[in-house]
C-alpha positions, 0 to 999 in steps of 0.5 A, spaced: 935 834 650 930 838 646 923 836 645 920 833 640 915 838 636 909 837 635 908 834 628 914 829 630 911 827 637 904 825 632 908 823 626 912 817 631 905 816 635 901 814 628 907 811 625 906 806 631 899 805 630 900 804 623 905 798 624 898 795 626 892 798 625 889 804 627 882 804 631 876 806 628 869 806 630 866 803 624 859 799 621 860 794 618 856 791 612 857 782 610 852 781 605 851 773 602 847 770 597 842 766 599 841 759 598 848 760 594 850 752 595 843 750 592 845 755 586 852 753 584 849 746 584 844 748 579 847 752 574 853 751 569 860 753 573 860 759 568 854 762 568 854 762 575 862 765 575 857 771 570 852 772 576 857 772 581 861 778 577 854 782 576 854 781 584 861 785 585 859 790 579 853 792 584 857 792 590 862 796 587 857 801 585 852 801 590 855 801 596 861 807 595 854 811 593 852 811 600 859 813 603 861 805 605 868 802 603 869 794 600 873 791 605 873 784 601 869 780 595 869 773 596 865 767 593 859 770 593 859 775 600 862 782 600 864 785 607 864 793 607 864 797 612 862 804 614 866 810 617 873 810 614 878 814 612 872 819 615 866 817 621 859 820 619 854 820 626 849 817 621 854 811 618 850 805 621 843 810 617 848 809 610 850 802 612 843 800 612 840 804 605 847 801 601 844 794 603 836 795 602 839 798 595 844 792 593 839 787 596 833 791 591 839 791 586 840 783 585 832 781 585 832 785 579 837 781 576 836 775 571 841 770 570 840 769 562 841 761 561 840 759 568 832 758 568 832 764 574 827 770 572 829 775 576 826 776 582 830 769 584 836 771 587 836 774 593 841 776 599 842 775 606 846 782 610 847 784 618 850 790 620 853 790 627 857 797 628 863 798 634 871 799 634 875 795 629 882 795 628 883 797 621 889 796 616 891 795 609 890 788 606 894 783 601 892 779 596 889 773 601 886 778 607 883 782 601 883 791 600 883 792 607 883 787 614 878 789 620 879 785 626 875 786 632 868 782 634 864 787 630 866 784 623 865 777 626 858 779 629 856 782 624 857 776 619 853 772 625 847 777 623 848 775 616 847 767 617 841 769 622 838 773 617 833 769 612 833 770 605 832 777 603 832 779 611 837 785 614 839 784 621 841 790 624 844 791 631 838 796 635 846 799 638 847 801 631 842 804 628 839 808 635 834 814 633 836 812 625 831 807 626 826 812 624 829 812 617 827 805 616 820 800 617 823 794 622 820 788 626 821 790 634 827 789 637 828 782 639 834 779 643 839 774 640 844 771 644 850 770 638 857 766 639 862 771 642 858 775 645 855 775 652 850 778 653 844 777 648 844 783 642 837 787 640 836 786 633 831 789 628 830 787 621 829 792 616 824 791 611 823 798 608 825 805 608 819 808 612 815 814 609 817 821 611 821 819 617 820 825 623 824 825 628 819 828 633 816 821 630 821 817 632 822 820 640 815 819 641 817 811 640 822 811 644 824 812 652 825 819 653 828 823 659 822 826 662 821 833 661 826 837 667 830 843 666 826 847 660 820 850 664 823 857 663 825 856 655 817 853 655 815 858 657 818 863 652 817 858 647 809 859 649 809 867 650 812 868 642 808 862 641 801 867 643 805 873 639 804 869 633 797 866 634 796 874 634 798 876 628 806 878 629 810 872 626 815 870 631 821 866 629 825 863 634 833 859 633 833 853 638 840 852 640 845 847 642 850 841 641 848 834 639 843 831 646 842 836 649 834 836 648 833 841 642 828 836 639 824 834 646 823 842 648 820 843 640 816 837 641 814 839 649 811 846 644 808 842 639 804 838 643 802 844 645 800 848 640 796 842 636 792 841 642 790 848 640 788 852 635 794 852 631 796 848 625 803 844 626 807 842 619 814 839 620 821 838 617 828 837 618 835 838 614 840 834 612 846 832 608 845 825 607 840 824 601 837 830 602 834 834 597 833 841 596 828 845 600 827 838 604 824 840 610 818 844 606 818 839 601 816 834 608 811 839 610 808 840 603 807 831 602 804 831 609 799 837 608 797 834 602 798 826 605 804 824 600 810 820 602 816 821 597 816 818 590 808 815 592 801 817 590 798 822 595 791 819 599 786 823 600 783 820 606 790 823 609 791 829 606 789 835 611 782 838 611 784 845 610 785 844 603 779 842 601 777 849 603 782 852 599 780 849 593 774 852 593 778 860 592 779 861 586 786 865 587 788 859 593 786 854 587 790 855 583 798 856 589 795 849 590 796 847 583 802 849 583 804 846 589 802 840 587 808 841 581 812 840 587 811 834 591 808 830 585 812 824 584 818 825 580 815 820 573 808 826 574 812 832 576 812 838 571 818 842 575 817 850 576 821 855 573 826 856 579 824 863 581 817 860 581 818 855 587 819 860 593 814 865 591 809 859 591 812 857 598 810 863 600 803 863 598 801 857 600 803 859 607 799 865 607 793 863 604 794 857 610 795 863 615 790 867 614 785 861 616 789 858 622 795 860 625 801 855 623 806 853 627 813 851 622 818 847 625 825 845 622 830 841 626 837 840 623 838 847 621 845 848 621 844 843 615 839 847 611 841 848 603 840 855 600 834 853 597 831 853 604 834 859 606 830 863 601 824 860 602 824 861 611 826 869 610 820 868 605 816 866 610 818 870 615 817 876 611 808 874 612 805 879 616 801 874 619 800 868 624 805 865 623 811 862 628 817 858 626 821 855 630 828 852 628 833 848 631 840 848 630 846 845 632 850 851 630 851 858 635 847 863 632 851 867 628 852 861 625 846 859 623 843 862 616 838 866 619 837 871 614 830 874 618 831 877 625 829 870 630 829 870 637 835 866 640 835 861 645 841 857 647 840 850 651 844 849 657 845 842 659 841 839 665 844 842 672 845 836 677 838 836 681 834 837 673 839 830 671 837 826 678 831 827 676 831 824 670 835 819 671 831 817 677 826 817 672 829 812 667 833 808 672 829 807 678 830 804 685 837 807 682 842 809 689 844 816 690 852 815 688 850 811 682 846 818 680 852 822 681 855 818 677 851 818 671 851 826 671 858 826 672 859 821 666 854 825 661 855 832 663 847 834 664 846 831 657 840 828 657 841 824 651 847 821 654 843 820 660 838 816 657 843 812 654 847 810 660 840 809 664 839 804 658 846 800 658 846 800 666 838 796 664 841 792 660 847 790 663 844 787 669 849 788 675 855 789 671 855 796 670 855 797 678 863 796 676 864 801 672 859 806 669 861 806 662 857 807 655 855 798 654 851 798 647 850 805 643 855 804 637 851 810 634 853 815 639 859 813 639 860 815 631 857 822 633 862 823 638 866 821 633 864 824 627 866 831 632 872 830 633 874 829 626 871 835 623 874 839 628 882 841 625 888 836 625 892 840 631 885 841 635 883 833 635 890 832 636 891 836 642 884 832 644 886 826 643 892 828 648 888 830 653 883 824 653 890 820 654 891 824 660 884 823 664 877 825 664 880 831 669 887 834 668 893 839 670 892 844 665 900 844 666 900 837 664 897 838 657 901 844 655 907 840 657 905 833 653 902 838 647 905 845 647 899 847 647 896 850 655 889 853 657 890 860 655 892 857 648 887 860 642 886 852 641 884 850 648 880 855 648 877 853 641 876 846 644 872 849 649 867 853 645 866 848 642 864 844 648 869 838 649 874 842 654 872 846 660 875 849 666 876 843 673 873 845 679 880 846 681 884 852 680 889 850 674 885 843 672 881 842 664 876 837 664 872 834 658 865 836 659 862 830 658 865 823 660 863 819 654 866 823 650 873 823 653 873 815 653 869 815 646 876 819 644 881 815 649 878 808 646 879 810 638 887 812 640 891 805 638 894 801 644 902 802 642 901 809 641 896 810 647 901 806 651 907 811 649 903 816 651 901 814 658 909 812 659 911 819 657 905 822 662 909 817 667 916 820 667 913 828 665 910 826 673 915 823 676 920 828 674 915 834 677 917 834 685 918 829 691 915 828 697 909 832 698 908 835 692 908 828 687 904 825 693 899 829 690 900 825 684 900 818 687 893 817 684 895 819 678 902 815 677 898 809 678 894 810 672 898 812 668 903 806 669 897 802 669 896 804 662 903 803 660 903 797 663 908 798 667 905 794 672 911 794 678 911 802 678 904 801 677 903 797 684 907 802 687 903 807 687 897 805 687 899 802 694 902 809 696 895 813 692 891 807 697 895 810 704 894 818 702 887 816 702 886 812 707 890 818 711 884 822 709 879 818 710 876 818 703 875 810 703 872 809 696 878 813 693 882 808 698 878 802 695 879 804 688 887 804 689 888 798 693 884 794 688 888 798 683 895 795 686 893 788 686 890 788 680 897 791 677 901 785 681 897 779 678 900 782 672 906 781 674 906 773 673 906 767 677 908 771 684 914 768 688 913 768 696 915 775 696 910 777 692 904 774 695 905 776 701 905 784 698 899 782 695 896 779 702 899 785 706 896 791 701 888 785 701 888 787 709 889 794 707 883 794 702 880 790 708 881 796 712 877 801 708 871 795 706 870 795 714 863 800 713 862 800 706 863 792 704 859 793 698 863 798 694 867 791 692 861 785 688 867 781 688 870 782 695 868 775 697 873 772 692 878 778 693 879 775 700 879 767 698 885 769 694 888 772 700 888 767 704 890 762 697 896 766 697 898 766 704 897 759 705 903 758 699 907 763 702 908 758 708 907 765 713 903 764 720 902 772 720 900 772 713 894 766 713 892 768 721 891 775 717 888 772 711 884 769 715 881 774 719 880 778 713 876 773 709 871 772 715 870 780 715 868 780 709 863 774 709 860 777 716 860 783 712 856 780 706 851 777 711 855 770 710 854 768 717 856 760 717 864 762 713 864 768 717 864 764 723 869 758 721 874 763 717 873 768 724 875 762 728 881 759 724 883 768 724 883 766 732 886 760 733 892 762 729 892 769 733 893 765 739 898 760 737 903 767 734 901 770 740 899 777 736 894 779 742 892 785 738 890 781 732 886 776 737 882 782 740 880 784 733 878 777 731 874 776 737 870 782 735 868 780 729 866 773 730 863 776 736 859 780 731 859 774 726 855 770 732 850 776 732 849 775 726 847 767 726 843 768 732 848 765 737 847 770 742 850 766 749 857 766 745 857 773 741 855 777 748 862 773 751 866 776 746 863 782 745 863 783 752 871 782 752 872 787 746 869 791 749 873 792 755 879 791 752 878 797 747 874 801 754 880 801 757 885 804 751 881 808 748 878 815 748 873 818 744 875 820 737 880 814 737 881 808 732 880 804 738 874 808 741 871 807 733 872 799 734 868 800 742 863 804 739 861 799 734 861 793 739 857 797 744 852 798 738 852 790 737 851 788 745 846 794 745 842 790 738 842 784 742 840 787 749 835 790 745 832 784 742 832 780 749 827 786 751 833 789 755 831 796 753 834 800 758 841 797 759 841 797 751 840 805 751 845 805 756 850 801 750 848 805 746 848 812 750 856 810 751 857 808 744 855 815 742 859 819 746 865 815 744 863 817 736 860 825 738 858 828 733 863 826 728 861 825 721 865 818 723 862 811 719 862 808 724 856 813 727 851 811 722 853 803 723 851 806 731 845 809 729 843 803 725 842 798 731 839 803 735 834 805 730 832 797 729 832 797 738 827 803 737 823 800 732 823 793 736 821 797 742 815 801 738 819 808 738 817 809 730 819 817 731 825 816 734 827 810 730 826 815 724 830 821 727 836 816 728 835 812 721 835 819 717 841 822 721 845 815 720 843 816 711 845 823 712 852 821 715 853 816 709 851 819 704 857 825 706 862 819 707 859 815 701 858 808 704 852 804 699 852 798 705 850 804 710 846 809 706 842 802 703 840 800 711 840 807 714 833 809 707 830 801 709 830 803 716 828 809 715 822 807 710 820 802 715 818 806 720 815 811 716 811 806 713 809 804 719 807 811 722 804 813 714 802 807 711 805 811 705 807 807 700 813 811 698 815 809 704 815 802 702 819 803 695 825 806 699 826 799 703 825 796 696 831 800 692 835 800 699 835 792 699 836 792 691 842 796 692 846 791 696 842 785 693 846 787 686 852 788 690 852 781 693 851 784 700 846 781 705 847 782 712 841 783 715 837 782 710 832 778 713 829 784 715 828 787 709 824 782 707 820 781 713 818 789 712 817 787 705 812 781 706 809 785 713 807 791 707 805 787 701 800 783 706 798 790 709 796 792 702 793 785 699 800 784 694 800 777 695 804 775 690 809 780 691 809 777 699 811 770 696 817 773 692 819 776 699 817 772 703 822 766 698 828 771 700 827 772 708 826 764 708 833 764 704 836 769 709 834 764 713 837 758 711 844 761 712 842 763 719 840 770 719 833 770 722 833 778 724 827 779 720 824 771 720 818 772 726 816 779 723 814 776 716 811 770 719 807 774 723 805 776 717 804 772 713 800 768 718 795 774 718 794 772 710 792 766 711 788 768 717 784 772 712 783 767 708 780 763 713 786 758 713 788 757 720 792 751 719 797 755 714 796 762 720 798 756 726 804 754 722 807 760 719 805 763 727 808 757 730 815 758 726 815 766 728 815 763 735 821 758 734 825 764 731 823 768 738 825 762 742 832 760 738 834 768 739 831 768 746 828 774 744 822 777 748 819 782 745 819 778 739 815 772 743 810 777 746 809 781 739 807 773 736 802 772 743 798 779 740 798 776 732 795 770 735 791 774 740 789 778 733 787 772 730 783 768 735 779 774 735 777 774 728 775 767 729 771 768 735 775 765 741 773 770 746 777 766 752 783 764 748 784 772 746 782 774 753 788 769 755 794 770 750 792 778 750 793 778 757 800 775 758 802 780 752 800 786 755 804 784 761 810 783 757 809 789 753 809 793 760 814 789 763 819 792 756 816 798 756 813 797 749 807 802 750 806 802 742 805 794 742 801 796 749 796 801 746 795 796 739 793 790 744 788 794 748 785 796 742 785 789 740 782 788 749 777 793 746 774 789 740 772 783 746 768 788 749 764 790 744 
């Protein structure tokens, strides 16, 4: 059967888009009259039906003048819209000049007859931007129909408007606010949307916006990666201040840092000896030779169409007015930037000469510096009046930024070229971490993989990540930047039908693909003279992988997927799903598992789509590669509750790919927030199946979890049920691994009579089958570990090394996860035991082997434990910020295991370094741990805290925070913490003086300490024996 060709294949796609709309990402505009219910009252029906026509005329006539399209006229409100048939990256810019002239429009009108002078009538508008459905109207839905939140949002703007206000969205106007006066961003919290919305209100066009004025307003990435283009920058920078003019073409897509460098040099040269003057070029209401007409009202202090302020108009001038021959080029300038009511033109081929004399005459008194953004925009005029410069033999440098290769640029001068790259991986980690603080390692890379080293895209994913709270821990994808979108947008319709097109394909496909996989869907393969084109215009680029496209940035493939209409994008995936099942069996289409589920999903054919997603889970699994297993697993469920009501077979496939999902959250729980209600369904499904296996095995998994989660109380309950029902079935094997776990859950609470029996016969169980390497060796090692922490925390230091020597030569040296949960609970024991550099060592190794396996929960403890214990050792307070990241890491993923002691460093340094308010917020969540039975870190914060209060001279405060560390020492039968509150106590009675007491509690610290070998804690209580001395 032959395929369909390319123009037939797009044909039946937009002929299935076209049956309901196509997607577009638009601004939209809704105007109203205000206080038109008041008005209607007042005026005779036909004078308002006159007002009301007017209206519609200046509708008519305004809002197409700024590339905007009427979507309907109702009564006394218009719906426009912006970014149809063609999206422009400055729509949300268009949208709000087209409602500042309507809204100027009707206070000039006067309703002759009606008593309202003009001045009268005015308009309320907002303006919101995103993807709508858009489709040809009728008579009742008017010329088009918009459907989608936006529309609906951006009327919700218009009623929050008062009389004569404008509403606009911060997400549509992003940088383009520069073009406009506006209140501060104010959040709203509007009807059909979730979060709140940042909101101006425009009040004007500001005067000759820049802008470099712009991004000194708002968050910048930090200024990474162009020390080297600076530097050059600086050296033509020199050349020109010595009298050989320099002109040098700054290079590179949209975002990718041109403005910032430039703005980096200008900073740089006004704090020297140069004189700095600015424009830029555009195509939305520009005018000829806009970029020197800008330098020219700046020099002179003018804005556009207003009288100049001589107070603002640069000193220089006063000088030349003085010269003759200077005197008179600056009356001819002034010709040229008077307002337009005052302006006598000059002839057009006195303008460039003129241009250049001004700048000479300026040059020959102080170097300049011209700086010209946009120049892939300039006009002829412009052009001319540039090579006229650069034709002065004086200290002159031009630097020009530009969107366009070089070649393409409009130089008609020689320029120097400099081509900016995006940021390399190291360069956009740290500017992430700049802008979004605390950030974890995983979540940075994915930020660089997402924005492809753009440092615009970066600092707008920092910014949705921010305000999205804990939602963007899910998926990372572009929240709140509808300005962004129509740039990426306005890219790819300007490129050829058969490019996008192929594009449009290639983002349907995925964000990394088979180069095969293309040229099979499109006719078009990597050696194509089109892919290659995409490529150099910086959308496609070769993958890692020999074989394999990818697109350049991830936001811009799902700006492009979400644009493609559902039905067509549907049949597209569908396709992509049969040309790969058709590609091979066994080994060679389990390469594809991974990429058949998404695609099925897609189509939403959810029954293959659980298939595979299941099978893509295993392959993973099977590799060790628990994230991608993750992502899979959760994938199939996902694609079985799409399926309906389940039947009992259909639940237990659910409970049987949850326990695999389990599996592979055993050493990274955070990497599922929602795995607590995961699991609930589990069991929930289970218990309706009827099956004993199946709720014994929803059982055990539950209780995991919430261990895992730091939910000790239901871990413990669902772990015993897991238990009973293990029994009852007779399943020895799952017996031993839930007496394991609620032995490990046991720990956790503090119970350590009960956890040490159970711990103790996983241990033998798994000791006699196991060897090191194995599963079961994994599940030994582990449980050692545990008995090692309790053995630890009773002062038995020797016997628990000896645990932990055992646990280690079961785990090796692999890269195992389970090798760095080992390293966690032996850095804790030599922590408690006053090993500090020994506790660092093993925490750093355990970070190391989490970061290369990719595990949050375990990278978080091993950074906390590590940041402790380099605290203690430093007092750097560095250190200290790597416990709070680490701890706001698994907070945000609804984690908590052991949290307690995070806290309980955390108030033992904010009292160290007088934060009081800082170990109140603390020390709030440690006894909030507390509450649900996780006390590990409950006697160190109150030690602290009873230091505080001691400081203050509030002893009673000190005795009841001591006191509560003492019944926690007691509760987990733990020595070495009882002994460390004998010393804070000993401390305290120091400071007030009572000698024999001190003498008294110091003593029976210094033998315990000796008797655990805490020679640390020793030498601190010999000090403290020192201070009776003196």
């Amino acid at each position: 059967m032959p395929r369909p060709s390319e123009e037939e294949t797009a044909a039946a796609d937009d002929a299935i888009d076209d049956a309901s709309g196509r997607r577009r990402y638009l601004t939209i505009l809704f105007s109203d009259l205000s206080e038109s219910t008041r008005l209607g009252e007042l005026m005779e029906s036909e004078l308002y039906a006159d007002m009301l026509a007017q209206l519609r005329v200046l509708c008519r006539e305004i809002i197409p003048r700024h590339g905007g399209n009427i979507a309907r006229i109702q009564g006394d409100g218009v719906l426009a819209f912006f970014g149809y048939p063609e999206t422009r990256e400055d729509d949300g810019r268009r949208a709000t000049e087209a409602a500042l002239e309507l809204h100027a429009a009707v206070s000039r009108l006067a309703v002759a007859g009606a008593g309202f002078p003009a001045g009268a009538l005015t308009l309320h508008s907002g303006i919101h931007a995103g993807l709508v459905l858009i489709s040809d109207g009728d008579v009742e839905r008017g010329r088009f129909e918009l459907l989608g939140n936006v529309p609906n949002i951006a009327a919700r703007l218009s009623d929050l408007a008062e009389r004569d206000d404008i509403c606009v969205s911060e997400e549509t106007l992003g940088p383009h606010a520069q073009f406009f006066t506006s209140s501060e961003p104010a959040l709203v919290q509007l009807k059909g949307r979730t979060p709140p919305l940042a909101v101006r209100r425009v009040l004007g066009r500001a005067p000759a916006p820049t802008r470099l004025e712009a991004m000194e307003r708002r968050s910048l990435c930090p200024f990474v990666g162009r020390e080297p283009a600076l530097r050059l920058l600086r050296d033509r920078l020199r050349m020109a201040i010595a009298g050989v003019p320099q002109c040098v073409a700054v290079s590179g897509g949209p975002g990718v840092g041109k403005t910032r460098l430039v703005d980096e040099l200008r900073r740089h040269a006004a704090a020297g000896e140069c004189l700095v003057l600015q424009g830029y070029c555009g195509t939305y209401l520009a005018e000829p030779l806009q970029p020197f007409l800008q330098m020219l009202r700046a020099l002179f202090g003018r804005s556009a169409g207003l009288p100049a302020e001589p107070a603002q108009a640069h000193p220089l001038l006063a000088a030349l007015e003085q010269e003759e021959g200077a005197a008179a080029v600056l009356a001819q300038v002034r010709l040229l930037v008077a307002p337009r009511e005052e302006a006598r033109q000059l002839s057009p081929g006195a303008t460039v000469p003129t241009l250049r004399s001004l700048f000479e005459q300026l040059a020959a008194r102080q170097p300049l510096m011209l700086i010209v953004d946009d120049w892939q925009w300039a006009d002829e005029a412009s052009q001319q009046a540039l090579d006229a410069v650069l034709s002065l033999k004086a200290p002159i440098f031009v630097v020009a930024a530009t969107r366009a290769a070089i070649g393409e640029s409009l130089f008609l001068a020689p320029v120097t070229t400099l081509e900016l790259q995006p940021l390399d991986d190291d360069e956009a980690a740290r500017a992430t971490r700049h802008l979004l603080p605390g950030a974890d390692p995983f979540v940075v890379a994915e930020i660089q993989r997402y924005a492809g080293g753009i440092p615009l895209f970066i600092e707008e994913l920092c910014h949705s990540a921010s305000a999205q709270g804990g939602q963007w821990l899910r998926e990372l994808r572009l929240g709140s930047a509808a300005w962004l979108t129509a740039l990426i947008e306005s890219r790819v319709e300007r490129l050829p039908p058969a490019q996008a097109e192929v594009l449009r394909a290639a983002a349907v496909i995925g964000g990394v693909f088979p180069a095969w996989l293309l040229e099979q869907l499109t006719g078009h393969g990597a050696d194509d003279p089109l892919v290659i084109a995409l490529a150099e215009q910086d959308f496609l680029f070769a993958g890692e992988q020999p074989g394999t496209l990818r697109f350049k940035h991830g936001i811009t493939r799902d700006v492009i997927y979400e644009a493609v209409g559902l039905h067509r994008r549907r049949e597209m995936h569908r396709r992509i799903a049969q040309v790969l099942e058709g590609r091979g069996e066994g080994a060679a289409q389990e390469e594809l598992y991974e990429a058949l589920a998404y695609h099925c999903a897609a189509a939403a054919l959810a029954e293959p789509a659980a298939r595979y997603a299941e099978l893509a889970g295993d392959k993973a699994m099977a590799a060790s590669a628990l994230d991608r297993a993750r992502a899979q697993y959760s994938a199939a469920l996902k694609a079985l509750d799409e399926l309906g009501p389940p039947s009992r077979e259909l639940a237990l496939r659910w409970c049987a790919i949850a326990q695999k999902l389990g599996m592979a959250c055993v050493f990274d729980p955070l990497g599922l927030a929602d795995g607590v209600a995961i699991f609930e369904r589990g069991l929930m499904l289970a218990r309706q199946s009827a099956s004993m296996d199946a709720i014994a095995r929803a059982s055990y998994w539950l209780g995991y979890i919430c261990y895992a989660k730091g939910m000790s109380k239901a871990a413990i309950a669902h772990g015993e049920a897991a238990l009973d029902l293990a029994t009852q079935i007779g399943d020895a094997r799952l017996a031993a691994q839930v007496r394991a776990t609620l032995g490990q859950a046991l720990l956790a609470a503090g119970d350590y009579g009960r956890a040490l029996v159970l711990l103790d016969s996983a241990v033998d169980s798994k000791r006699r089958q196991s060897r090191p390497g194995s599963s079961l060796a994994v599940g030994s090692a582990y449980a050692l570990a545990c008995k090692g922490y309790l053995l630890g925390d009773q002062g038995r230091f020797a016997q628990a090394d000896e645990c932990f020597a055992e646990a280690l030569l079961l785990v090796g040296d692999s890269l195992h996860q389970v090798s760095a949960s080992v390293r966690h609970w032996i850095s804790v024991v030599y922590q408690w035991q006053g090993r500090w550099e020994e506790a660092l060592r093993v925490a750093e190794r355990a970070s190391e082997i989490a970061e290369h396996v990719k595990s949050r929960q375990q990278l978080a403890m091993g950074r906390a434990l590590a940041g402790y214990a380099q605290w203690t050792l430093t007092r750097d307070p560095q250190a200290l910020q790597a416990v709070r990241d680490a701890t706001a890491w698994i907070e945000a993923r609804k984690g908590a295991l052991a949290t307690s002691l995070n806290h309980g460093w955390m108030v033992d340094g904010a009292v160290a370094n007088g934060r009081t308010e800082e170990a109140r917020h603390h020390a709030a969540r440690l006894f909030m741990r507390v509450r649900q039975h996780d006390r590990i870190g409950e006697a160190l914060g109150c030690r602290a805290l009873a230091r505080a209060a001691a400081k203050l001279n509030d002893f009673v405060r000190a005795e009841h925070y001591l006191a509560c560390a003492e019944r926690s020492a007691q509760a987990r039968g733990s020595a070495h913490e009882a002994a460390a509150t004998q010393l804070c106590r000993a401390q305290i009675e120091v400071g007030r003086g009572h000698v024999g007491e001190a003498q008294r509690l110091l003593d029976a610290a210094c033998t315990a300490f000796e008797a655990m070998d805490m020679r640390w804690h020793l030498e601190r209580a010999e000090r403290t024996r020192d201070m009776l001395r003196v």
